[in-house]
Backbone as CSV, one residue per row, in Angstrom:
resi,resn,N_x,N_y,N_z,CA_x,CA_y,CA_z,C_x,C_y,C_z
1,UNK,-27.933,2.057,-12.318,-27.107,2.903,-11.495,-27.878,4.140,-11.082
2,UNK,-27.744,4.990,-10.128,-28.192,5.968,-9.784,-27.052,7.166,-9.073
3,UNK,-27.051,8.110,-9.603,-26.035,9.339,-9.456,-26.850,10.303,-8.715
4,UNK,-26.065,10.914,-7.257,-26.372,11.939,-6.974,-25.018,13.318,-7.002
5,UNK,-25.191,14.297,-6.710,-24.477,15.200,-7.382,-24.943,16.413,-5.998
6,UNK,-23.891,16.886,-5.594,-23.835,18.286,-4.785,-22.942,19.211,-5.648
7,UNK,-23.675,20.166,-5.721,-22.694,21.729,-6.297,-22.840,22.463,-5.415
8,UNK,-21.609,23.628,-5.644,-21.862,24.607,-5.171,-22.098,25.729,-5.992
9,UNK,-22.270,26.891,-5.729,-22.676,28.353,-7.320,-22.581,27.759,-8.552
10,UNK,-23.979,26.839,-8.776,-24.024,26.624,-10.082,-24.704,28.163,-10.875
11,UNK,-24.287,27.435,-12.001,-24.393,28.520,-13.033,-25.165,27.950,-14.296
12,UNK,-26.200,28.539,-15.333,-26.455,27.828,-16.033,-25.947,28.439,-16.942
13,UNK,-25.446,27.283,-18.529,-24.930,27.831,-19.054,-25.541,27.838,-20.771
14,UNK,-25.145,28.324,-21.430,-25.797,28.262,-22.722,-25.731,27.363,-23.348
15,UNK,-27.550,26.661,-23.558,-27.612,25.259,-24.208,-27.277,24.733,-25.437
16,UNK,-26.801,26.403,-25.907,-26.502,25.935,-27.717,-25.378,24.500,-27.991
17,UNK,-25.568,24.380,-28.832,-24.137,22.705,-28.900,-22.957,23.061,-28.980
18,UNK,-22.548,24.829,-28.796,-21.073,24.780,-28.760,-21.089,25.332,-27.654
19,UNK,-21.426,25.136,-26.420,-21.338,25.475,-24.602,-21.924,24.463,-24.352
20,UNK,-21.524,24.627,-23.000,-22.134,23.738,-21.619,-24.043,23.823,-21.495
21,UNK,-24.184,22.729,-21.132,-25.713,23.083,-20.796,-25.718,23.284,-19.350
22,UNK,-24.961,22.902,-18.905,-24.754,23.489,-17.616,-23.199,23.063,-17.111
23,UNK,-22.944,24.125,-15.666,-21.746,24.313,-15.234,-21.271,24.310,-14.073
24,UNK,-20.603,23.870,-13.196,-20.657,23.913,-11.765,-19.002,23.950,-10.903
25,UNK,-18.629,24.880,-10.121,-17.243,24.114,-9.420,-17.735,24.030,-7.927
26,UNK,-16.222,23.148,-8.004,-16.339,22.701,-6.577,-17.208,21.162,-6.559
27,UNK,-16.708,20.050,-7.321,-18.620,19.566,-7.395,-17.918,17.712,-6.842
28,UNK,-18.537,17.602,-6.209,-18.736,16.056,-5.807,-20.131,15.127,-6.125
29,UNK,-19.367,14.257,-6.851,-20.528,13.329,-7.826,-20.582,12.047,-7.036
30,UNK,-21.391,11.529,-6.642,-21.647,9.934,-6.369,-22.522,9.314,-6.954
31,UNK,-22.273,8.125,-7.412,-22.634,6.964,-8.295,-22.842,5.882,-8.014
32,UNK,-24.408,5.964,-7.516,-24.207,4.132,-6.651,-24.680,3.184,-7.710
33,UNK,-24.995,2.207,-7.102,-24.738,0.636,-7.467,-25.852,-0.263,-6.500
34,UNK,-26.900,-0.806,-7.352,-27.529,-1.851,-6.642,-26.905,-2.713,-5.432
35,UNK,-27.540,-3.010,-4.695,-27.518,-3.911,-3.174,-27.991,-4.972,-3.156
36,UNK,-27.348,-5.926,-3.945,-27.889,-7.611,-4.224,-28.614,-7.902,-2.731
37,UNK,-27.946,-7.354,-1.403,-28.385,-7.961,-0.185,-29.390,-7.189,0.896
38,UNK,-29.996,-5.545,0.334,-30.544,-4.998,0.793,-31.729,-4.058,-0.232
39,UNK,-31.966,-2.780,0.170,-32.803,-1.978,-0.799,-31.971,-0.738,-0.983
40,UNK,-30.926,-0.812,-0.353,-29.938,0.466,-0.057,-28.577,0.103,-1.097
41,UNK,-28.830,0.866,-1.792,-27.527,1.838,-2.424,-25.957,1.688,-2.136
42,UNK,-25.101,0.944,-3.155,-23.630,1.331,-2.472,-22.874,2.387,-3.323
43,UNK,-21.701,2.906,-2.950,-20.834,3.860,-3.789,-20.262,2.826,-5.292
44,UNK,-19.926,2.982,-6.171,-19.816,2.904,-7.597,-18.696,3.705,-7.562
45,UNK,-18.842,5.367,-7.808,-18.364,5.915,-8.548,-18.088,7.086,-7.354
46,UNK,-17.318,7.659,-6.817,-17.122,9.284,-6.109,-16.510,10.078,-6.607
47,UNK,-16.108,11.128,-7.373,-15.937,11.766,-8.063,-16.047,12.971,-7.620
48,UNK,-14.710,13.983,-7.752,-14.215,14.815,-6.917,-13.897,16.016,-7.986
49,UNK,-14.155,17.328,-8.262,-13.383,18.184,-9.243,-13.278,19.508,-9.405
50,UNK,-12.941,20.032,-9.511,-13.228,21.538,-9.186,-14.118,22.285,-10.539
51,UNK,-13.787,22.003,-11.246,-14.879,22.213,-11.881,-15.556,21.172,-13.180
52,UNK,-16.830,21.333,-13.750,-17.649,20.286,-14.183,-18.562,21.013,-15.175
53,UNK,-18.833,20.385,-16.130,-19.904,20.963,-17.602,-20.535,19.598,-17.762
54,UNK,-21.900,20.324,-18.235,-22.366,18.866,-18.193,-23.062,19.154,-19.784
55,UNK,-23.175,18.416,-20.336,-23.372,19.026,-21.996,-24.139,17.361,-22.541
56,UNK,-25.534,17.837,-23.267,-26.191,16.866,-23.486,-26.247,16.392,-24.903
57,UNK,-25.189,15.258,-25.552,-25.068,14.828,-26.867,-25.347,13.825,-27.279
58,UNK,-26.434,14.118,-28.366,-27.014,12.871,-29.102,-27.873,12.719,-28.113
59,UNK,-27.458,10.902,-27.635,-28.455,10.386,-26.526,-28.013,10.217,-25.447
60,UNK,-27.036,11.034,-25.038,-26.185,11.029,-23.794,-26.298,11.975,-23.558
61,UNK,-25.373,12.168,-21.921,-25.048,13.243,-21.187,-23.338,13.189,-20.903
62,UNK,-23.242,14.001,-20.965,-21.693,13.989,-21.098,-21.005,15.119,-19.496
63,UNK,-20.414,14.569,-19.085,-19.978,15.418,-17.667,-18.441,15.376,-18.014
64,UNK,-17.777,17.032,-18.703,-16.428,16.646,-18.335,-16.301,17.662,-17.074
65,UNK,-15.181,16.924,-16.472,-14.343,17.211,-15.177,-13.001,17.643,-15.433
66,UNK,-13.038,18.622,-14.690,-11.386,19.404,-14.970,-10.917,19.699,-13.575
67,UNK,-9.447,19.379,-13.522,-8.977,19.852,-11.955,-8.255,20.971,-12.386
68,UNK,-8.483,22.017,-11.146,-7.932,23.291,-11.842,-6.702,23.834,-10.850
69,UNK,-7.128,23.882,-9.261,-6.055,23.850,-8.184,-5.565,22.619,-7.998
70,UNK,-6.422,21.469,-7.872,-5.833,20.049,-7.858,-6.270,18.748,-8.916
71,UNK,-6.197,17.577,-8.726,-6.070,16.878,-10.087,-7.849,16.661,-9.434
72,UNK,-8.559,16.402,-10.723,-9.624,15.490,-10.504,-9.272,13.829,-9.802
73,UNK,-10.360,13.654,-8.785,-10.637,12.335,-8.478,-11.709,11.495,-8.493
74,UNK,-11.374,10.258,-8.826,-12.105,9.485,-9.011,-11.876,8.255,-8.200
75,UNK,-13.059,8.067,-6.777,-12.823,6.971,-6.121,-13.317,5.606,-6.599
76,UNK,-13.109,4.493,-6.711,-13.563,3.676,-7.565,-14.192,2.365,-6.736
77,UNK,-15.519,1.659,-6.167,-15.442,1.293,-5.118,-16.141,-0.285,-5.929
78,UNK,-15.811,-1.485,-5.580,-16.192,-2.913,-6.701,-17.737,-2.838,-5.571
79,UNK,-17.793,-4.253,-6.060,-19.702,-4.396,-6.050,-19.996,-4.966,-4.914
80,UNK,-19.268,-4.798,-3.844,-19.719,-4.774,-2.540,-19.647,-3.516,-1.728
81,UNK,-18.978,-2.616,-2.566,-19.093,-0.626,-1.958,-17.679,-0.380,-1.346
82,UNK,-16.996,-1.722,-1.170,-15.232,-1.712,-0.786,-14.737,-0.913,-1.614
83,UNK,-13.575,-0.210,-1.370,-12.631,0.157,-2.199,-12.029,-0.578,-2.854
84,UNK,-11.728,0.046,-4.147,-10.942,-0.468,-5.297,-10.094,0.022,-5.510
85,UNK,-9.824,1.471,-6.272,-8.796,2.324,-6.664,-9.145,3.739,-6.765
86,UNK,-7.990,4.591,-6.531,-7.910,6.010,-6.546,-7.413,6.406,-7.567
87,UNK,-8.488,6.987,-8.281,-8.024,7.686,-9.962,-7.808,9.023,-9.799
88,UNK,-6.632,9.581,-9.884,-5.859,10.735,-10.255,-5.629,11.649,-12.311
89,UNK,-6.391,12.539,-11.867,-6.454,13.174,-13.382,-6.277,14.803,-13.861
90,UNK,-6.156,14.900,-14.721,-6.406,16.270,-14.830,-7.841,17.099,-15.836
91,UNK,-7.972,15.548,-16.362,-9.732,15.852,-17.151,-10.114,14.419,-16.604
92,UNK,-11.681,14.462,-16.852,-12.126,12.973,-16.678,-13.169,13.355,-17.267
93,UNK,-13.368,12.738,-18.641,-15.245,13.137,-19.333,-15.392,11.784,-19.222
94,UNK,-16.907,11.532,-18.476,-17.708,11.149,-18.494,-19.674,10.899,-18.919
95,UNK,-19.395,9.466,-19.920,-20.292,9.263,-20.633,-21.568,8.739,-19.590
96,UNK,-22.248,9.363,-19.176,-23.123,9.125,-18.275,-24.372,7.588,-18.647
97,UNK,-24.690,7.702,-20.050,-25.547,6.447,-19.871,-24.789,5.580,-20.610
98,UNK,-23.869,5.663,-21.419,-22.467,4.375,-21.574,-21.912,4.025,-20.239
99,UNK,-22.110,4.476,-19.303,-21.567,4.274,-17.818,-19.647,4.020,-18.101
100,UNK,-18.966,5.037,-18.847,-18.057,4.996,-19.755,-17.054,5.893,-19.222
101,UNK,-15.715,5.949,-18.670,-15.172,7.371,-18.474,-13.738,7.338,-19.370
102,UNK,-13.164,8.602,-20.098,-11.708,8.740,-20.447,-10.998,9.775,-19.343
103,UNK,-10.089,8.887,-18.972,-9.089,10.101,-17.751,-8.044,10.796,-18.356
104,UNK,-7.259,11.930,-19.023,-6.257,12.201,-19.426,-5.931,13.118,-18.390
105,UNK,-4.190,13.134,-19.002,-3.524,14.139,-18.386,-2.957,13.769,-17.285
106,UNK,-1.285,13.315,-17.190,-1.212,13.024,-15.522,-1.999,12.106,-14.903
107,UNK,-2.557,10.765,-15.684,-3.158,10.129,-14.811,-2.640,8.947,-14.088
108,UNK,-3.223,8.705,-12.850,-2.429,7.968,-11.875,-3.385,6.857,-11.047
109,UNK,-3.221,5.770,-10.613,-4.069,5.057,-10.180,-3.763,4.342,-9.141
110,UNK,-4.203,4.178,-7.765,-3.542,3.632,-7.193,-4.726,3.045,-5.961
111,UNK,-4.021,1.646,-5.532,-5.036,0.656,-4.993,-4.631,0.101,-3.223
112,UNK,-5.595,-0.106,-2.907,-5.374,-0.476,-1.484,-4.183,-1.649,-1.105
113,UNK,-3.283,-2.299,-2.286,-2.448,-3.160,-2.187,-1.380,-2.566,-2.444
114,UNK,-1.429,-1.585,-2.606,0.242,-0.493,-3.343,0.466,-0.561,-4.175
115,UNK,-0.137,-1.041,-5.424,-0.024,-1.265,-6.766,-0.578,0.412,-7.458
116,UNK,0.133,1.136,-8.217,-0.127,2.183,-8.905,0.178,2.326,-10.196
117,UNK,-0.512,2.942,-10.967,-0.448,2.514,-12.631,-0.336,4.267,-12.850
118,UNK,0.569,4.454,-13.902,1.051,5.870,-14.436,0.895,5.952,-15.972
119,UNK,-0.105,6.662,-16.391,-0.115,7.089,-17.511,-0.625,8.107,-18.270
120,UNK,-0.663,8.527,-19.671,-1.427,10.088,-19.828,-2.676,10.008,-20.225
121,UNK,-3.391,8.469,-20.759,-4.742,8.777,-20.263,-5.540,7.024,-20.747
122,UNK,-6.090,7.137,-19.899,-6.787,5.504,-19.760,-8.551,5.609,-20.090
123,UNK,-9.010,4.554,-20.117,-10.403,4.388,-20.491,-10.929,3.212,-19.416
124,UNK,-11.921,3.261,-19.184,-13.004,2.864,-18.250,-14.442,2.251,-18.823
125,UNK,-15.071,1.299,-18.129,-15.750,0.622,-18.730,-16.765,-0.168,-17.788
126,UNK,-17.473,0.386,-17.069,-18.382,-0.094,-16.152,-19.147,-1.468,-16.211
127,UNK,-19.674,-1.815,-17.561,-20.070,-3.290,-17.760,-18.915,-4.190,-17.765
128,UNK,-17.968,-3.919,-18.232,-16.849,-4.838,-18.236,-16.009,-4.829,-16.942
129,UNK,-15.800,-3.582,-16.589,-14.792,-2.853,-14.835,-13.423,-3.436,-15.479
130,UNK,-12.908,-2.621,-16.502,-11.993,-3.063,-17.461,-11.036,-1.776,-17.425
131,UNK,-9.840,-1.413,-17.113,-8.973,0.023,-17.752,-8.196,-0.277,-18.653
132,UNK,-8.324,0.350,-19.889,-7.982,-0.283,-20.772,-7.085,1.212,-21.656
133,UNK,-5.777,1.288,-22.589,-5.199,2.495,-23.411,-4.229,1.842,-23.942
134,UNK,-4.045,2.853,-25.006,-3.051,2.428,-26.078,-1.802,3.148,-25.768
135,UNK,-2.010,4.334,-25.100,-0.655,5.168,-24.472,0.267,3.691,-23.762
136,UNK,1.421,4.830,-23.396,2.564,4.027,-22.528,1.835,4.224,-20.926
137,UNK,2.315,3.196,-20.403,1.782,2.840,-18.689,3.053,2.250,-18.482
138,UNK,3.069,2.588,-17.178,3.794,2.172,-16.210,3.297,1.094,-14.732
139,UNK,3.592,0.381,-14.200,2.267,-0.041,-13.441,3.779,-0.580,-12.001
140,UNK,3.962,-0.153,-10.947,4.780,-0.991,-9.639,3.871,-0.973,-8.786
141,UNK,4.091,-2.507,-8.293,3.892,-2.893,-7.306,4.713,-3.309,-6.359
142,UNK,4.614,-4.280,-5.087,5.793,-4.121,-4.171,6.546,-5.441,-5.130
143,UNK,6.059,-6.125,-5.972,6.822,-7.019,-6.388,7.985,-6.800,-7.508
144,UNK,7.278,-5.806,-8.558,7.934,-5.458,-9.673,7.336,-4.279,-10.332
145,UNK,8.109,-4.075,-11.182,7.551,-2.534,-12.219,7.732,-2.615,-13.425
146,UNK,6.699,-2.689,-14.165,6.102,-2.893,-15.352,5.896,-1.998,-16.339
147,UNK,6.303,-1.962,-17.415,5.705,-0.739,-18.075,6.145,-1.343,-19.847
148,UNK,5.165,-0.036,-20.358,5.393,-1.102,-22.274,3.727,0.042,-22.841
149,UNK,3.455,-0.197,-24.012,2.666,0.585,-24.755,1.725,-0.366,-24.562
150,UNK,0.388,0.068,-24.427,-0.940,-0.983,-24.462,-1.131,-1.687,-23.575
151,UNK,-2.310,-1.754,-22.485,-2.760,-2.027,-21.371,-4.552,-2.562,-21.165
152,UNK,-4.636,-3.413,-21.031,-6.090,-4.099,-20.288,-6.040,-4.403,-18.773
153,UNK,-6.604,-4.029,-18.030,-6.492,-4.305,-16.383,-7.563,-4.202,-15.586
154,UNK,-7.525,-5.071,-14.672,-9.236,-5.246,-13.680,-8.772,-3.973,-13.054
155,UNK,-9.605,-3.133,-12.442,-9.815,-2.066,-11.959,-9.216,-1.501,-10.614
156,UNK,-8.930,-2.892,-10.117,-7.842,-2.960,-8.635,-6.544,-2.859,-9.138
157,UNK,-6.751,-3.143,-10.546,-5.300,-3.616,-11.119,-4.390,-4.845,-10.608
158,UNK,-5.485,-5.845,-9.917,-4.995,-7.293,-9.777,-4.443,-8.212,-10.938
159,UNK,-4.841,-7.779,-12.365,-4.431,-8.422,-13.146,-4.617,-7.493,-14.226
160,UNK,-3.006,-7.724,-15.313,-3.492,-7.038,-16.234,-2.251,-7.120,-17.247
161,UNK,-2.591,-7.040,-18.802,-1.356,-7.000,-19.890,-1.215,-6.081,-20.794
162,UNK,0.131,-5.796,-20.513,0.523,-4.814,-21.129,1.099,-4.906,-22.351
163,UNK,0.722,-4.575,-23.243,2.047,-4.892,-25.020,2.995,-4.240,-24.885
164,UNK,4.012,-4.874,-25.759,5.615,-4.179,-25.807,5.597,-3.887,-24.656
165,UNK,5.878,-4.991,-23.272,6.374,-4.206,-22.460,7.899,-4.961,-21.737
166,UNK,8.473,-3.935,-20.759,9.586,-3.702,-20.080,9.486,-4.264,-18.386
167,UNK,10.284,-4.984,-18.262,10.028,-5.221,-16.754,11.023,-5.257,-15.515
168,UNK,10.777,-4.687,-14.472,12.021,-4.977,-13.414,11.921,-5.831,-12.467
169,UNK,11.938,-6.857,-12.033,11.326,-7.642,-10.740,12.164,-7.714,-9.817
170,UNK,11.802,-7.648,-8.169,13.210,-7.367,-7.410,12.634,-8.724,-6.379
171,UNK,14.214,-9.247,-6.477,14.580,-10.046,-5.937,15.386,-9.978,-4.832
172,UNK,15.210,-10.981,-3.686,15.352,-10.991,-2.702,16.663,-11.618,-2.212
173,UNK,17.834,-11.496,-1.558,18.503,-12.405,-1.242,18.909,-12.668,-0.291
């Protein structure tokens, strides 16, 4: 994968292990993704936040994201650079070489088919393209609305199971 990153008034911040090694708002992250059919680069990952720390642990890099006037976003695009889903948050730390993210807070997900998933915080998984939490979710689509504790789901949220869950399906007559 390869990440590029625009800030604006960065700031550096103190490298000790209880601060940021560095700090930035306003910041838009992109995250591409090999081109099975060219030499060029597609979107992965777009990533939207007002502000961002980037803090270097262990053998990682760690980027959390905080929305402060509005929620963090996270555009989510599958392996042809199409859209997938729009991740809505209010933190999003991201494990930079686990290629790994946790979204909490108000998080919301929603896909080019009208399918949107509601919950307070989900996990992400780039080798797998898996969203996966033990919180309560909610998930409607135009067919039905779903919801129950414990969730695995492809990333469009084309498919996915929920434990203990509750369902409404609307029928037509």
């Amino acid at each position: 994968m390869l990440a590029s990153c625009a800030r604006q008034d960065l700031a550096e911040g103190d490298a000790a292990s209880s601060g940021p090694a560095r700090e930035s708002w306003n910041v838009a992250i992109t995250i591409s993704q090999a081109n099975s059919e060219s030499d060029e680069s597609l979107p992965r990952l777009k990533i939207f936040a007002d502000h961002v720390q980037w803090i270097g642990e262990r053998d990682t890099t760690v980027q959390h994201l905080q929305g402060v006037e509005k929620k963090v976003e996270v555009v989510i695009h599958d392996s042809t650079g199409a859209f997938s889903a729009l991740l809505e948050a209010d933190l999003v730390t991201y494990y930079k070489d686990e290629e790994y993210f946790i979204a909490e807070g108000g998080v919301q997900i929603e896909t080019e088919d009208q399918r949107t998933l509601v919950t307070e915080r989900i996990e992400w998984w780039e080798r797998d393209q898996l969203l996966r939490t033990n919180a309560f979710v909610r998930i409607a689509t135009p067919e039905e609305v779903v919801s129950g504790m414990g969730l695995e789901a492809t990333e469009d949220l084309s498919t996915y199971q929920i434990g203990r869950f509750q369902a409404e399906i609307v029928i037509e007559q």
